[in-house]
C-alpha positions in Angstrom: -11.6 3.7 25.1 -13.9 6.6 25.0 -12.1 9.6 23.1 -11.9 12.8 25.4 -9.0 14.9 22.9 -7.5 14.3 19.9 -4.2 13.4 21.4 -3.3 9.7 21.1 -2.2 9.5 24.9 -4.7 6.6 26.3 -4.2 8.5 29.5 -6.1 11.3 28.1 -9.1 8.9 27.6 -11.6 6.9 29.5 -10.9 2.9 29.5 -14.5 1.1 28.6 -12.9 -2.2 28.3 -10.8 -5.2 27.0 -10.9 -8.3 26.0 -8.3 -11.3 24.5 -9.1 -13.2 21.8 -7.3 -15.3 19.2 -6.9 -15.0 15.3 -8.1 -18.7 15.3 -11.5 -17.9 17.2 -11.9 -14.8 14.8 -11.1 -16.4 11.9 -13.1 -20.0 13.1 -16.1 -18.0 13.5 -19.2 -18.6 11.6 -19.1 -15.9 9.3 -16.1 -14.8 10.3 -17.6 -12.4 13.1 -17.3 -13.2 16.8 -18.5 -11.6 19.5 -16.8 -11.1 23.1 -18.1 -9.0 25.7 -15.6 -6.2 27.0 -13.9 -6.8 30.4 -13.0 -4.4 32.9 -12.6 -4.1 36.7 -15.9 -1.6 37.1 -19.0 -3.9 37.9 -21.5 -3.9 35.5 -22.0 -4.4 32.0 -19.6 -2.9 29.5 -20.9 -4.0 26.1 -20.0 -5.9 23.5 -17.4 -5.9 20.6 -17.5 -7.7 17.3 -14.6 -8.9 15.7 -14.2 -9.6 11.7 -11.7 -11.0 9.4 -12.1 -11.6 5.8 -8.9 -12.3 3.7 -7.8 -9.5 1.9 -7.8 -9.6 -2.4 -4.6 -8.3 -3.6 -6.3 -5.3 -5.7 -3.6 -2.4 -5.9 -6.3 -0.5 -6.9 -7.8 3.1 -5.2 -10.3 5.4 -6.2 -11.1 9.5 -6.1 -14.4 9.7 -5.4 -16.1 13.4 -5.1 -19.5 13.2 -4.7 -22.9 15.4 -4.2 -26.3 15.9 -3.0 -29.1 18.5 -4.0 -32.6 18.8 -2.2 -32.0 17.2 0.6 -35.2 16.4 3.0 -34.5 19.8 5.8 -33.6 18.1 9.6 -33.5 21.7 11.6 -36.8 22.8 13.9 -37.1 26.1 11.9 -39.3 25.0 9.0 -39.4 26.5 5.7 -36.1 28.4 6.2 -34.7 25.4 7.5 -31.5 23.6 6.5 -29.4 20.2 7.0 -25.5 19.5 7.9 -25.6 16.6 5.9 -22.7 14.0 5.4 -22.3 10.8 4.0 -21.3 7.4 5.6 -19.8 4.6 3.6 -20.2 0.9 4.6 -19.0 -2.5 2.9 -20.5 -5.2 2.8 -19.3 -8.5 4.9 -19.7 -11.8 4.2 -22.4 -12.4 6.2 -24.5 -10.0 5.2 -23.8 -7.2 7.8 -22.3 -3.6 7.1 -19.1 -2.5 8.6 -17.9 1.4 7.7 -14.8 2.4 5.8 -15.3 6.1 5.3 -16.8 9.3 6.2 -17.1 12.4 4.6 -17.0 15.9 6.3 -20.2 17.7 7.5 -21.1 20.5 5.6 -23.4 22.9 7.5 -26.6 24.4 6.9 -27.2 23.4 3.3 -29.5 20.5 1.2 -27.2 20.8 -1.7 -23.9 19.8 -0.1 -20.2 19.0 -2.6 -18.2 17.3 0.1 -14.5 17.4 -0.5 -12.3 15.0 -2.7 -11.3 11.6 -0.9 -9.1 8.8 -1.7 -10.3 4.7 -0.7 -8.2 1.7 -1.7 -10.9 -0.6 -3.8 -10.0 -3.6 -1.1 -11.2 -1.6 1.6 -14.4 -0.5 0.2 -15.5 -3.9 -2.0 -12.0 -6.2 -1.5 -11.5 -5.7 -5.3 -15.2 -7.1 -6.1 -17.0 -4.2 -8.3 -20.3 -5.9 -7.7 -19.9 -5.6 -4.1 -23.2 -4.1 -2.4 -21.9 -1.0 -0.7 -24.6 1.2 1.4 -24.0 5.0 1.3 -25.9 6.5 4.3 -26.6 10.8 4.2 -27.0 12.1 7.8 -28.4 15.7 9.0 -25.6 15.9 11.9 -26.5 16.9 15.5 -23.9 18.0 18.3 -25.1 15.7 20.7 -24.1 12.6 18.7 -27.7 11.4 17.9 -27.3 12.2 13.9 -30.7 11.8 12.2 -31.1 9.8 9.0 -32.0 11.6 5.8 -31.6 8.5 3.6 -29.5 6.3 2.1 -29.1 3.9 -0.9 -27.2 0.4 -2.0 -25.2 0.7 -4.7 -21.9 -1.2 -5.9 -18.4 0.2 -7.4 -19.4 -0.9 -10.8 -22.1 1.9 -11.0 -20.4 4.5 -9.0 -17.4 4.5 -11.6 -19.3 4.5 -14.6 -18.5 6.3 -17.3 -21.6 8.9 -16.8 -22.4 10.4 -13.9 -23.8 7.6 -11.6 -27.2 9.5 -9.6 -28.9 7.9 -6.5 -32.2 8.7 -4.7 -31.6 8.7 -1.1 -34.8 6.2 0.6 -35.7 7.1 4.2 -36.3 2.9 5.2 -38.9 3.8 7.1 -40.6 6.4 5.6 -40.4 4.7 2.5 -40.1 8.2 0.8 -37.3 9.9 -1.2 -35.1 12.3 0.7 -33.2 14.1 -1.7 -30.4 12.7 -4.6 -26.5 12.1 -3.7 -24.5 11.8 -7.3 -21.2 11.2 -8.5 -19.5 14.4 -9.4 -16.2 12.0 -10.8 -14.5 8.7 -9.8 -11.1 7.6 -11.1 -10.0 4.2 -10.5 -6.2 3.9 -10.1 -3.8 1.8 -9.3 -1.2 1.9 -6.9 2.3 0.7 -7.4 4.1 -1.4 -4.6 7.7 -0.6 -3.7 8.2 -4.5 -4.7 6.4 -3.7 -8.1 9.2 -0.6 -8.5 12.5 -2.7 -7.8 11.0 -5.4 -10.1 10.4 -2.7 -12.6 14.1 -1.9 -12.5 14.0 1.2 -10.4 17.7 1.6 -8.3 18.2 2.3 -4.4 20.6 4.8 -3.6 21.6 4.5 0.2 23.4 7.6 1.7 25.1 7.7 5.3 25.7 11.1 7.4 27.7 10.9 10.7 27.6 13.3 13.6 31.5 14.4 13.8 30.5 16.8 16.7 31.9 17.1 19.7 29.2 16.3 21.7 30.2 12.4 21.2 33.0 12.6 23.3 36.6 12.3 22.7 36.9 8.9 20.0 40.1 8.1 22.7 38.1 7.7 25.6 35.8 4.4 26.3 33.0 6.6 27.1 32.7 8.5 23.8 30.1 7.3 21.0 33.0 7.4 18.7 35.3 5.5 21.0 36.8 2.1 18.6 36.5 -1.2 20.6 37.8 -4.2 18.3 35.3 -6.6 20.1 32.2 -4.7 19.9 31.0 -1.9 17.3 30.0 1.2 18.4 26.2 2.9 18.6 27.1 4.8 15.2 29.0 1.5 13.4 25.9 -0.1 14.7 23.3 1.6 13.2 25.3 2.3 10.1 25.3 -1.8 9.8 22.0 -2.3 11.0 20.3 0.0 8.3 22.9 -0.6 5.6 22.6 -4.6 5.4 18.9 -4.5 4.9 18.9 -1.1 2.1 22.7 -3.1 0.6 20.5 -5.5 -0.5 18.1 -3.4 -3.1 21.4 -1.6 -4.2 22.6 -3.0 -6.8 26.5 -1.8 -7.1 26.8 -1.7 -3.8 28.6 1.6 -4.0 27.5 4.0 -1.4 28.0 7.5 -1.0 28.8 8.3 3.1 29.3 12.3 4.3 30.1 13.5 8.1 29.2 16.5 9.3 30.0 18.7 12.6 33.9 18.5 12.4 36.6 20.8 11.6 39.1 19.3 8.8 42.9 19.0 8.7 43.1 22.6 6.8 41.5 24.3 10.2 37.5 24.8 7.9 34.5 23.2 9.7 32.3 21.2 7.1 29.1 19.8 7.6 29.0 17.8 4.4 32.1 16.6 4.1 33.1 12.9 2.1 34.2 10.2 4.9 36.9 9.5 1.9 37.7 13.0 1.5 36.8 12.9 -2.1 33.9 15.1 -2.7 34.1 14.3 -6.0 33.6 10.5 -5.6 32.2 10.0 -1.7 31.6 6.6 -2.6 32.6 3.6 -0.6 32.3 -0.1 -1.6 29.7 -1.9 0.6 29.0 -1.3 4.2 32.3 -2.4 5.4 33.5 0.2 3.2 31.8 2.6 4.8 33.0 1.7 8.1 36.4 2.0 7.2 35.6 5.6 5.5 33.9 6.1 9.3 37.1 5.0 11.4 39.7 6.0 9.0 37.7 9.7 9.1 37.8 9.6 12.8 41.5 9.6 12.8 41.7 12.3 10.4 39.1 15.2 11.7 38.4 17.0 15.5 35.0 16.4 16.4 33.6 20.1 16.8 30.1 21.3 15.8 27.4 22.5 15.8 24.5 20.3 14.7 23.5 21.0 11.3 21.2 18.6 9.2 20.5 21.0 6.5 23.6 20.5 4.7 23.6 17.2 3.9 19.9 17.2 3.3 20.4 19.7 0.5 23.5 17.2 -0.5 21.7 14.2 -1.4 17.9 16.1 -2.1 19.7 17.7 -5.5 21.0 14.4 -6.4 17.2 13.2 -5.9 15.7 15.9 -7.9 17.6 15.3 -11.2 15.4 11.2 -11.0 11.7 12.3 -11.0 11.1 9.2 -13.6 10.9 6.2 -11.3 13.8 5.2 -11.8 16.2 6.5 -8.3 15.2 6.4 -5.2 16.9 7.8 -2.4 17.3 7.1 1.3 19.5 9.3 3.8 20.5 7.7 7.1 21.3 10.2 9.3 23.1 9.5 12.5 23.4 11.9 15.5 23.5 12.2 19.7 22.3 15.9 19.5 19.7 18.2 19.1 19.5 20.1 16.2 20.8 23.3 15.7 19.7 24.1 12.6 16.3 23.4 12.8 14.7 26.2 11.0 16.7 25.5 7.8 16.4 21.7 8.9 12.6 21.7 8.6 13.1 24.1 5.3 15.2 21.5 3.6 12.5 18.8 4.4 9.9 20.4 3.2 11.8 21.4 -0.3 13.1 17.4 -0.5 9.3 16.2 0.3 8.4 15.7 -3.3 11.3 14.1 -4.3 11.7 10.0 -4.4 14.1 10.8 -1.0 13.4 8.8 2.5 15.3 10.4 5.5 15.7 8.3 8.6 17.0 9.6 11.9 18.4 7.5 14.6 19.4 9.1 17.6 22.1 7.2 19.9 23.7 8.2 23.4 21.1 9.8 26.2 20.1 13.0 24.7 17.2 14.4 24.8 15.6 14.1 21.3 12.2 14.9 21.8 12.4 18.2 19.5 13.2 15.5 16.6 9.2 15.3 16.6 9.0 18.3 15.1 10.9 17.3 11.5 8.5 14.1 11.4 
């Protein structure tokens, strides 16, 4: 596709071409590299595409690179007053000796002594974990119309760029054969990067949490059509997904114990709750496995009037100040929350997200019935 807008609609774009290939062909390849030219129903030519694979290294390692240039060779028409909008392309080297690009920075306008912004590169994507790696760093003077104009560039490898002093480069035009300025390394930091297999191995606990939509958008629990409605022989959209997600998170847990709330429904004492324990013990919401918590769900179902309105916030807030007092490592939390409607709260909704983002807490959303739950976009 040719990109016409930034959306990610291919409608909003102009097809070039396509083509079908298989993973043995790519990976069959001489070097690893095969070339197929694009088909599409327009006559005429449509180009070419190259394929790659190279097997990954299993490096867990990234860098922070924030690098500089100072007298950059002036691009612009207007002479001695003239600047550059330089920036910098990043390429790694293949296996057969060719140059594919993993990063670009920003352009900075009208300057020769750019300091492009802070960026983050996992070390397989730049070198595959080899810190001798050739890696070609390429400093355009950038041009509206596309046809950027080389300044110079340089081969380097990650060795030298994350020395421990200040790694300097003279930037060659290859055809001029003259220097074109300097790009340096203000700082690198190699880091590594845990997995989440790496953090259960390392003994850190899952805590699973469920939240029910009691509302009474669902439908009376009595009637077949309601999303509540209890059928012996088949479980219900909410049992579903509470079995669906819990049998895959049960198995990281390691008690087995977990907490499940409803919200939306107005309790035996005449009070509406929106965080309310399925066991009515707010004290110890706990239930033992997942066919715990779907006994909590039905027995709560014959206990409460489904009311409303929608509220998230609540039980956000509920299980984010359980994940705050775990910053070590140790906790993680993941809320399932289970609704048909659109939220009601969705000012203090987003509010509560925003507060629970730095905290080791995962909030999934499933939607069930036929509502319309295209504002749930906006909490994503």
């Amino acid at each position: 596709y040719d990109v016409d807008s930034p959306g990610r609609n291919l409608q909003n774009h102009d097809f070039i071409g396509w083509v079908e290939v298989t993973l043995g062909e790519i990976v069959g390849a001489v070097g690893g590299c095969v070339v197929k030219k694009l088909k599409s129903n327009m006559q005429g030519e449509n180009g070419d595409i190259l394929l790659r694979a190279e097997e990954l290294g299993s490096s867990k390692e990234f860098g922070v690179f924030h690098f500089k240039a100072s007298h950059l060779d002036q691009k612009n028409w207007w002479g001695l007053f003239g600047k550059s909008d330089p920036f910098l392309t990043f390429y790694r080297a293949n296996e057969d000796n060719s140059y594919t690009v993993v990063h670009r920075t920003e352009v900075i306008k009208n300057t020769l002594n750019p300091d492009w912004k802070t960026f983050n590169l996992p070390v397989r994507n730049l070198c595959n974990g080899d810190y001798e790696r050739s890696i070609k760093v390429e400093c355009h003077d950038w041009e509206a119309s596309g046809s950027h104009e080389l300044i110079g560039s340089f081969i380097t490898n990650l060795r030298e760029i994350s020395s421990s002093n200040q790694a300097t480069f003279e930037l060659i035009h290859p055809k001029k054969k003259k220097k074109a300025g300097q790009v340096y390394v203000a700082s690198c930091h190699i880091e590594e990067q845990s997995s989440f297999i790496d953090f259960i191995r390392g003994g850190m606990q899952m805590n699973f949490t469920v939240a029910i939509d009691f509302t009474a958008s669902n439908g009376n629990p009595q009637s077949p059509t309601s999303l509540h409605y209890y059928n012996p022989y088949q479980l219900n959209q909410y049992a579903a997904a509470i079995s669906a997600v819990g049998e895959v998170i049960q198995n990281y847990d390691s008690d087995k114990m977990f907490p499940a709330l409803g919200f939306g429904a107005r309790m035996p004492d005449g009070s509406v709750s929106h965080e309310f324990a399925l066991n009515f013990q707010p004290h110890n919401p706990f239930c033992s496995g997942i066919d715990g918590v779907l006994a909590a769900y039905y027995h709560s179902l014959n206990s409460v009037q489904l009311y409303g309105p929608t509220n998230f916030a609540p039980v956000i807030n509920h299980v984010a100040r359980f994940a705050a007092g775990s910053r070590d490592g140790s906790e993680y939390f993941v809320l399932l929350i289970i609704t048909d409607g659109i939220i009601t709260d969705m000012p203090q909704t987003k509010e509560a997200i925003v507060h629970a983002s730095t905290l080791p807490l995962s909030i999934i959303i499933v939607g069930v019935g036929d509502a319309d739950f295209t504002g749930r976009k906006s909490v994503s």
